[in-house]
N, C-alpha and C positions, 0 to 999 in steps of 0.2 A: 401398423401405424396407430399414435395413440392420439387425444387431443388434451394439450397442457392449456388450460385455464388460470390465469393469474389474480388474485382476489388482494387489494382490493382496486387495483388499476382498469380489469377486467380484460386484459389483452388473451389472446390468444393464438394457441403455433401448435405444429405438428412434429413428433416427435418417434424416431423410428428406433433401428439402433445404435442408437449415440446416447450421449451424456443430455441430459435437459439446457444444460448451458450451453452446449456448440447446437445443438435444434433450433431455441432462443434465438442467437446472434447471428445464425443463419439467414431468419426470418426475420431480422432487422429490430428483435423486441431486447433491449439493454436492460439484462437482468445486472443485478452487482456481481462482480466478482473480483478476484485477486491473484492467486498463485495457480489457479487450473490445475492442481495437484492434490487437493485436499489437506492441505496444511495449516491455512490460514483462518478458513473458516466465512471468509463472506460472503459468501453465496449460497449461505444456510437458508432455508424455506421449512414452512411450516405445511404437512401436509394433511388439508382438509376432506379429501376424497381421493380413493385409488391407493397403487402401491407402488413402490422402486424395489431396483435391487441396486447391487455395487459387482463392477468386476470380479468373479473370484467369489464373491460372498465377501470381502473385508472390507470391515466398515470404515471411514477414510480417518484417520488421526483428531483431525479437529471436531470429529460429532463424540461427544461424549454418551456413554450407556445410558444414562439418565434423558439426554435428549433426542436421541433414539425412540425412547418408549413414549414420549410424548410425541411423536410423531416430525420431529424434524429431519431434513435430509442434505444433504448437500447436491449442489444440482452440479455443480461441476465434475462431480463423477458418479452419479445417481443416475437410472436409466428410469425412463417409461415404464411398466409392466400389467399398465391397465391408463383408460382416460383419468388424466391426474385436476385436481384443484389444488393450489398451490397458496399459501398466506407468504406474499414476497411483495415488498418495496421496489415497481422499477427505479431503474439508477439514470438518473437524472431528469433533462426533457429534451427532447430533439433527439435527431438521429446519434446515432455514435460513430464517433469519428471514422476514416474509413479507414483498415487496417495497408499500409504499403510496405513495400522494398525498396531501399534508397541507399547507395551511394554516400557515404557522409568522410568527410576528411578531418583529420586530425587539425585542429589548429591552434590548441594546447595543452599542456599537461604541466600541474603543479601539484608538488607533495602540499595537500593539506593538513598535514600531518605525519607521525611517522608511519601509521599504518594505510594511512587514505590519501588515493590518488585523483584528483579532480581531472578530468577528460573534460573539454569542449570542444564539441564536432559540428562540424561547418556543412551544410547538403550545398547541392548547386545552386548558381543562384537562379537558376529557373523554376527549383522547387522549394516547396513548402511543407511541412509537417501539422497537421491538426491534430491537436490534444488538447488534453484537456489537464489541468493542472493536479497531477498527482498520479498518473498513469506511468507505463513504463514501455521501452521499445525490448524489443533482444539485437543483441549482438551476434551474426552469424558467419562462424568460425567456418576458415575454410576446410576444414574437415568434416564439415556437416552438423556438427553441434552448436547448438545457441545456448545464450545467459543472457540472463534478463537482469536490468536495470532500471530502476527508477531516473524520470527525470527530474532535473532539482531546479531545473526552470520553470516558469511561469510561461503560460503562452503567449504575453504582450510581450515578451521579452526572449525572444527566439530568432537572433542574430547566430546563436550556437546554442548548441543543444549542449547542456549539460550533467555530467553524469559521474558520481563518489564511486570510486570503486576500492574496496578495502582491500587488504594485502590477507590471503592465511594460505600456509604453506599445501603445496600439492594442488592449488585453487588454478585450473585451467586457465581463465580469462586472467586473475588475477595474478599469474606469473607471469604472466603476457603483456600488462600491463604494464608495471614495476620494475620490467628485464630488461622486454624485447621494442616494446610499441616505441616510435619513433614521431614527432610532428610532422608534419605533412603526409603520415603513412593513409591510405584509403581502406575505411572498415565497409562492409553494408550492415544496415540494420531495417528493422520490418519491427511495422508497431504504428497506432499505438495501441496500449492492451490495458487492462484494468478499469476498476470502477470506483478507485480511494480517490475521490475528488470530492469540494466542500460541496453542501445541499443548501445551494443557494436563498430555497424557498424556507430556510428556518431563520427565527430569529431569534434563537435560543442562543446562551452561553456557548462556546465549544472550548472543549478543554481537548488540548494534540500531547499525547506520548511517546515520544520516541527513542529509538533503541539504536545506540550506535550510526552507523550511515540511515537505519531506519530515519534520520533529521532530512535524508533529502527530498522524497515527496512532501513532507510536511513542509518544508523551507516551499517550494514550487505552490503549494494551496496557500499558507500565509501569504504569499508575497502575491497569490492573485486574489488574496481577500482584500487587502492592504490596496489594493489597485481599485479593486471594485470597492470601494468604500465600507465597507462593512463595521458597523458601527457595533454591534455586541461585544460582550467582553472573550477575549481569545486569551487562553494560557498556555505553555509549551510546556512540558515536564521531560526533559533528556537525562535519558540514565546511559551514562559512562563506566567504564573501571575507572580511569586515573583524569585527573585536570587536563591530561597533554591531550587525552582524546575528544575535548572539545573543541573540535576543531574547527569550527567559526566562527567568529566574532558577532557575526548577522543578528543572534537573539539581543544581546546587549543593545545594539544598534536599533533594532526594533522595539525595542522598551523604551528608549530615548526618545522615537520621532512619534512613538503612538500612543495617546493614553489610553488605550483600552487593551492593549495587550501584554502581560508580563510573564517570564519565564523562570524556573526553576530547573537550575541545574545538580542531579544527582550521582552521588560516585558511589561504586559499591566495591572500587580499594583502591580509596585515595593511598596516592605514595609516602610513606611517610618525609621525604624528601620536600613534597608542597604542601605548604602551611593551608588547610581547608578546614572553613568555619559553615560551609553552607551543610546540604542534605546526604548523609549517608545511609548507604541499604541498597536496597531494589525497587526501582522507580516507582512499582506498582504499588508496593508498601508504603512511598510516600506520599501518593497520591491518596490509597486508603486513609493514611492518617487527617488529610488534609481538606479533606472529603466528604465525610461521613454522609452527605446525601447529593447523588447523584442525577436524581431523579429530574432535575430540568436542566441536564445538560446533552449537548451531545458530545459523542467519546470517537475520538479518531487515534487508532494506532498502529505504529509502523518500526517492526523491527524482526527478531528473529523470533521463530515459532512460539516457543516456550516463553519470551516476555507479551508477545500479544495477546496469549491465551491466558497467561497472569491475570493483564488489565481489562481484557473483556471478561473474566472472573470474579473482580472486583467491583466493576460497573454496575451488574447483576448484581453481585451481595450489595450492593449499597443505591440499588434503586432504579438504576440505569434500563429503559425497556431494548431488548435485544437487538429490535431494530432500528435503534438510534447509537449503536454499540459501529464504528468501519475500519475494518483493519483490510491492513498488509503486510503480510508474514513474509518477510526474507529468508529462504532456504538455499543454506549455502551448498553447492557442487562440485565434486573434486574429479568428475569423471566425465 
């Protein structure tokens, strides 16, 4: 047993053999994190004293060699191997929500698109779900496997839980969705999970990037920024392949009703078929251009591995301190 000390919060847990982040949320102390897999990268710590190892000896995807030898680690699959001190931002204030299993009924489904299926799931109405706005549940298939989803609701607005689910071929849940799911069918889910929620106690600019369905956490935290008044300026930058995969109308609609928020939408292959005068490339690229000092904003990102790791690349090169850097790396499952 070792003792994990958190700097500069000062909390501290015990930590045996497990992962620093299941020891953590055991012990009720809400570090950040995202994908519990080493993909995404938010539950990087900086380590001041002590040492880790990784499963296996492999270092996880999102720590790069470079931050490695500066001593960062990922706690989500990083173990104990001496009393650690740790340089980590707890995530949020107040306890964190309590994780359940629930029951939830289908009570609609619409192609928001041609490749994204919008799900709202109805629980009983004798229960209630606590989250927190940009968190995710899993879906738990009756054959024992889960997928996890972002919810793209807000918590004042939790009549139905809702949930984008993309289409890509061999995708277990999302063949299931697209084929077979039916309204009224009964899924469970269990959750809620993650730590990509806004940091209420800033009153900095935030700039949100997102990546495909990566827009549905983010759509869930604007719309509870947007509730809770939050008066800084908020930007959204969504990168797409084509015009048809923007498939909300919401950002337009949110630039309209709010002066402090504006969006920029990116295609990286527009069709030549749709006449596009806005932003081409890759989101991250336009942000870089558009950008060039970072350094008093905060940076929230939410899409697939390789564009998160993009934008919190660029954040950095252009000023951004790592720990004002929050993502959610979507890893898609075909198994």
């Amino acid at each position: 047993m070792h003792r994990v000390t958190l700097s500069p919060g000062g909390s501290v847990f015990d930590a045996a053999e497990e992962t620093i982040l299941n020891a953590a949320l055991r012990q009720g102390v809400a570090l950040p994190y995202g994908c519990r897999n080493g993909q995404c990268g938010a539950c990087k710590a900086q380590i001041l004293a002590g040492e880790v190892d990784y499963p296996e000896g492999a270092q996880p995807a999102a720590l790069t060699d470079a931050e490695a030898r500066q001593g960062w680690c990922l706690c989500c699959q990083a173990r104990a191997r001496s009393d650690l001190t740790l340089r980590v931002r707890e995530a949020g204030s107040g306890a964190a929500p309590e994780v359940r299993t629930l029951p939830a009924r289908v009570a609609r489904l619409e192609r928001l698109c041609h490749d994204v299926m919008g799900i709202w799931l109805q629980l009983p109405k004798s229960e209630r779900l606590v989250f927190r706005a940009g968190q995710y549940i899993e879906i738990l298939m009756r054959d024992g496997r889960q997928r996890a989803f972002s919810l793209a609701n807000a918590p004042h607005d939790d009549e139905f839980l809702q949930l984008h689910v993309r289409y890509y071929a061999g995708g277990i849940f999302a063949e299931y969705a697209f084929h077979t799911l039916k309204v009224k069918e009964l899924l469970r889910i269990r959750g809620p999970y993650g730590s990509f929620c806004l940091r209420e106690d800033s009153a900095r600019p935030a700039i949100f990037v997102a990546g495909g369905t990566g827009f549905a956490p983010i759509k869930a935290v604007l719309e509870h920024a947007f509730a809770k008044g939050v008066a800084q300026p908020l930007e959204l930058y969504w990168g797409v392949r084509a015009a048809r995969d923007l498939y909300s109308p919401l950002p337009r609609q949110w630039a309209a009703e709010h002066p402090n928020f504006s969006w920029i939408p990116v295609l990286s292959e527009p069709s030549p078929e749709e006449p596009w005068s806005g932003c081409r490339g890759y989101v991250h690229e336009t942000l870089a251009a558009q950008h060039p000092d970072l350094s008093g904003y905060d940076l929230y990102t939410c899409g697939p591995p390789v564009m998160t790791k993009a934008v919190a690349e660029v954040g950095i090169r252009h000023g951004a301190p790592p720990e004002r850097i929050y993502s959610d790396a979507f890893e898609f499952a075909a198994k």
